[in-house]
N, C-alpha and C positions, 0 to 999 in steps of 0.2 A: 230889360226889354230892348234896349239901345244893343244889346250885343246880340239879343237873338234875331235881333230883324237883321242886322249885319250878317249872319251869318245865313240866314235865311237866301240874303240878296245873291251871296256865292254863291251858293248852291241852285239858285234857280228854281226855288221850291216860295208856294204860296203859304204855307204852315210847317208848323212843325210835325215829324212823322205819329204814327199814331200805332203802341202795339207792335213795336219794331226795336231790334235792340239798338237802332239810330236813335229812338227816342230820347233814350238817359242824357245821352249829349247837352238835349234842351234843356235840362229839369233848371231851377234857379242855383241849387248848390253845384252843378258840373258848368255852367256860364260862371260861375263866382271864381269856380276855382279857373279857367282858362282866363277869365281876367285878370287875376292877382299873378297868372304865369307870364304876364306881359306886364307887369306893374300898372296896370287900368289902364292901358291905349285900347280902344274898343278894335278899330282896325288891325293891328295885331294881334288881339286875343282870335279876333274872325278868323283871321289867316291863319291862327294857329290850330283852333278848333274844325274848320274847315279842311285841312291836312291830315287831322286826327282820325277823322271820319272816312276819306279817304285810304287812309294804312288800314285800320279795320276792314275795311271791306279787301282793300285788294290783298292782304295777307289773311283773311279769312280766317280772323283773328278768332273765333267765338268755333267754327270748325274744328281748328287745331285743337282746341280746349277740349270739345267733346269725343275726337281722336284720342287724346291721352287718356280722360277720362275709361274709352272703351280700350287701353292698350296692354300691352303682357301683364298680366298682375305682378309676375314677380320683379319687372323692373321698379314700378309704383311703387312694392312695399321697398324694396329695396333703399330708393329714395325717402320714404317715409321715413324709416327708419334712422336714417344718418342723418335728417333735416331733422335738428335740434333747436326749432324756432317754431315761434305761435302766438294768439291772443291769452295771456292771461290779464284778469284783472280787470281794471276799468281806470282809467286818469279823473280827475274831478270833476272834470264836464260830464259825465258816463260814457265816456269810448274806450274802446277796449286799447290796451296797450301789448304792443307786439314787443319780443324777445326774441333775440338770436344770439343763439352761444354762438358766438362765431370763430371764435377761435378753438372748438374740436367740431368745424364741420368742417371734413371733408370734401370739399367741391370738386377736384380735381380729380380722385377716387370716383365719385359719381360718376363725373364725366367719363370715366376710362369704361367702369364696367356699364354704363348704357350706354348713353348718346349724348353728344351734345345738344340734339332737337330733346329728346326727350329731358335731359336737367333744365332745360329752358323750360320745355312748358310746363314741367312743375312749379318750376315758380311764378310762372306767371298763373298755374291752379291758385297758388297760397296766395297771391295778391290778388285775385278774384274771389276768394273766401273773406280774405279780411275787407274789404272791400263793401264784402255781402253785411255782415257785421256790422259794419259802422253804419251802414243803415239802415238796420234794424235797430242799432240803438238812435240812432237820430228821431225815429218812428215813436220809440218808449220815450224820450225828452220832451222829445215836441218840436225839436228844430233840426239844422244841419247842421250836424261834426263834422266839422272839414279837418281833415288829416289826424293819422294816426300820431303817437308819441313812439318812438322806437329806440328801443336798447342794445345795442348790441355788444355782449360781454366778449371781450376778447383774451381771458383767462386759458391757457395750454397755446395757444396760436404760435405757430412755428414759422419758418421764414419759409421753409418750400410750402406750405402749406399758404401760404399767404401770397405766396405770387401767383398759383394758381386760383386765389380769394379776389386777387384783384387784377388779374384779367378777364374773369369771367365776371367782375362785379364793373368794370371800364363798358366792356362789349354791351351787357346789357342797359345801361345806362346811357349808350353815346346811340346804340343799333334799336332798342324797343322803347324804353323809358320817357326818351328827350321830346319833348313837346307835343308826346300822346297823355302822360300822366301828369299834369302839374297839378303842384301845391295837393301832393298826398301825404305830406309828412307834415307835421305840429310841431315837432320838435328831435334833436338824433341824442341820444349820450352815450360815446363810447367809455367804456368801464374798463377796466385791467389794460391798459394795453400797453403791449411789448416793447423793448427796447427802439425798436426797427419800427418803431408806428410811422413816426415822421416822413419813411422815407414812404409807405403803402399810400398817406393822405397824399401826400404830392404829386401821386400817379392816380388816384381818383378823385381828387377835389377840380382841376381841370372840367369837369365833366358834368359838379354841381351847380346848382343857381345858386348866383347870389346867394339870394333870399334863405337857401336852404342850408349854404353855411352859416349864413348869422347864426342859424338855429340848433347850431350843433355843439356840443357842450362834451371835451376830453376829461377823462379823468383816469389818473395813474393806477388806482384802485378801487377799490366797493365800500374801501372804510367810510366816508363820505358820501355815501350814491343817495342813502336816504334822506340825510338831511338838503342835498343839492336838487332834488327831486318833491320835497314837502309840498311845494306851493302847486304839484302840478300830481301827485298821484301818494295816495294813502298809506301810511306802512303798513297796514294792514292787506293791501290789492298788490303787495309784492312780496317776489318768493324767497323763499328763506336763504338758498342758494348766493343772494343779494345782499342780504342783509334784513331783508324787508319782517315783518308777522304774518305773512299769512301763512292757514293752517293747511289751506289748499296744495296738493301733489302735484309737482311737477310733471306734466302730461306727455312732453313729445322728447322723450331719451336724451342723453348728453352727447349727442352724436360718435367722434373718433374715428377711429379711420376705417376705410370701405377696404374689405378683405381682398386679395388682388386672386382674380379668377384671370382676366384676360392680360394679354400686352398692350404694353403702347405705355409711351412717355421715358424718360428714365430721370427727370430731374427728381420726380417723388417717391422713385425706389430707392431704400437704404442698402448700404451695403451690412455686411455682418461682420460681426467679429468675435472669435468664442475667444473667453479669458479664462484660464484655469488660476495662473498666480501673476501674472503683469503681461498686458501688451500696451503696442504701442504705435501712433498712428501718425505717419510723417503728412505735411504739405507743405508745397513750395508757393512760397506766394511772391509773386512777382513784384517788381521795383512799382512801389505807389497804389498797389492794391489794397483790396480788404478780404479776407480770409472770413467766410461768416460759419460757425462751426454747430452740428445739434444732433445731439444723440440721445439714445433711452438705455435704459437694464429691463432687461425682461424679467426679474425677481431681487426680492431682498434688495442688496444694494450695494453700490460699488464706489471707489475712492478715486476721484478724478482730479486732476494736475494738469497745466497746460505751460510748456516750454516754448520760447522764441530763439533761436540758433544756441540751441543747450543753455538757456537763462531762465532760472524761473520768473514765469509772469501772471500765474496764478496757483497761490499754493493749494496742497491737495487737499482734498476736502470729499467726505463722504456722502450721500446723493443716492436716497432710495427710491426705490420703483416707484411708489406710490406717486412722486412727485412729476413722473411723467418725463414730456420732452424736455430738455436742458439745452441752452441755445447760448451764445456769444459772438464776439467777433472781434477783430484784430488786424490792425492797421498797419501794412508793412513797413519797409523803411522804403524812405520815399527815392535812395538810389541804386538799391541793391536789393536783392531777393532775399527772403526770409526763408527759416527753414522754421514751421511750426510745429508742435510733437503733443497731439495728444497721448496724454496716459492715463490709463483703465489698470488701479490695479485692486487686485482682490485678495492679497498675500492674509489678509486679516480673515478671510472668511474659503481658503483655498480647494477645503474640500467640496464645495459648490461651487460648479463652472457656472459661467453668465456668458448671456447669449447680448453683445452691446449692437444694436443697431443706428447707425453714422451716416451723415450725410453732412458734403463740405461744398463752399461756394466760396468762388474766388471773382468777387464785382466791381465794377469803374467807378465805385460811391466814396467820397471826400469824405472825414470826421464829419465836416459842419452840419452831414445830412441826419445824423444821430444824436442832436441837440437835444430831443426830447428825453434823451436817456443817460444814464453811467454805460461805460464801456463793462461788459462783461468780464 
């Protein structure tokens, strides 16, 4: 009551709206939540909620929505399709719990072939869906679920894949998120994640609350997710892909990459390479860099070795399709340039050529920043 007359006082309004999509703002769970976004100061929660209301209106936030809504269909499905995330399940309390493969969704792909307005207001569609959700179940319990529980598996996640994961996940965080949506999340657990995680959180944790890291819980792989997860959602209400029992079908695709129709960008084009019996791929890496290297086989599978100035530094090892992106990286010598040499060879399987697609990044990242991992 303390916070809505507060914010009433700003605004210069005798009540709260009535029948308006101002309204929600008042309700007691959207005052809880803008309070707990200031740790209980009622005059900052005001100021924040007050601001909120604000943005909405002059970005004509609920417009834009029903713009996308009415926009190209086949941009929509397009997105649909490669957005590999959704409600499944329900956490203990009965809120539904949201999943994102994130590591084979293509963000940067989206981006290219629509828009960057249009990959924005999709997301901000799915976080007005889920949204819609949680209270409708709040409505079936009887009380307010404040914040969802969220997953996101970062199992295939690639390094270029991920810099375009976490620009577009900074932007929207710092530019729509930041003191319009507080305290929508229950809780985060990142699942599988890559060697190179360390260095993605340190460019988007800047950006979280507090409160919201407390909440957020790493884990190396899935062998574990169920048990670290028991006290907070069923193995039964998680998908099998998890670890979890339920008998329920994965509903919204495993994303991967968005087929390139237009231009634009060149860090997330691979180059090709056709191999009939051995090729081989030089880089220079410069005094005190890191070399980050990730390629695929388009079929069957190929036997990969990776040299430093003609030394071996990883013996060869065979590497099938099935397994997807394959990723490493390598830390030069800190006075003098490196010569690095991938090799692709296929001498065991010659009469099938393979088609290797490659991509290499030479970055100003120190060892200490890959503590979360073994060097590849």
């Amino acid at each position: 009551a303390e916070l809505r007359r507060a914010v009433l006082r700003l605004q210069g309004l005798a009540a709260p709206p009535v029948g308006t999509w101002e309204a929600h703002f008042y309700l007691r769970a959207s005052l809880l939540r803008f309070l707990r976004g200031r740790d209980g100061d009622v005059d900052a929660a005001a100021e924040m909620l007050a601001g909120a209301v604000r943005w909405f209106e002059e970005e004509r936030y609920w417009e834009g929505l029903r713009r996308y809504e009415g926009s190209d269909d086949s941009e929509r499905e397009l997105l649909r399709r490669h957005c590999p995330e959704g409600p499944f399940g329900i956490d203990r309390r009965g809120a539904p719990v949201l999943y994102v493969r994130l590591g084979t969704k293509d963000v940067g792909g989206m981006v290219r072939e629509t828009s960057v307005e249009s990959t924005i207001a999709h997301h901000l569609y799915l976080l007005e869906r889920n949204r819609y959700l949680l209270n409708e179940c709040s409505s079936k319990v009887g009380r307010a679920l404040l914040g969802h529980v969220l997953v996101l598996d970062l199992t295939g996640m690639t390094w270029a894949r991920a810099r375009a994961t976490v620009s577009f996940t900074v932007w929207m965080l710092s530019e729509v998120l930041k003191d319009r949506f507080p305290d929508i999340i229950a809780g985060i657990y990142c699942v599988n994640v890559p060697w190179f995680f360390k260095v993605g959180w340190g460019m988007v944790s800047p950006f979280l609350p507090e409160a919201t890291k407390r909440k957020t819980t790493v884990l190396r792989s899935s062998s574990d997710f169920v048990e670290q997860v028991a006290h907070r959602i069923a193995p039964d209400q998680i998908p099998s892909w998890l670890g979890g029992s339920s008998s329920e079908a994965w509903p919204y695709g495993e994303g991967g990459d968005v087929p390139r129709t237009r231009d634009g960008g060149t860090d997330d084009c691979p180059a090709e390479l056709e191999v009939v019996w051995s090729e081989s791929v030089d880089v220079e890496i410069p005094a005190g860099k890191v070399c980050i290297w990730e390629w695929s086989v388009d079929h069957s599978a190929i036997e990969f070795a990776l040299h430093a100035n003609g030394r071996e530094v990883l013996a060869k090892r065979r590497i099938y399709s099935s397994a997807g992106w394959q990723s490493g990286k390598y830390l030069g010598c800190k006075d003098a340039s490196t010569t690095l040499t991938l090799i692709f060879d296929n001498s065991f399987w010659f009469t099938r050529r393979k088609t290797i697609l490659y991509k290499t990044f030479i970055v100003d990242i120190g060892p200490g920043s890959f503590e979360l991992t073994g060097a590849a």
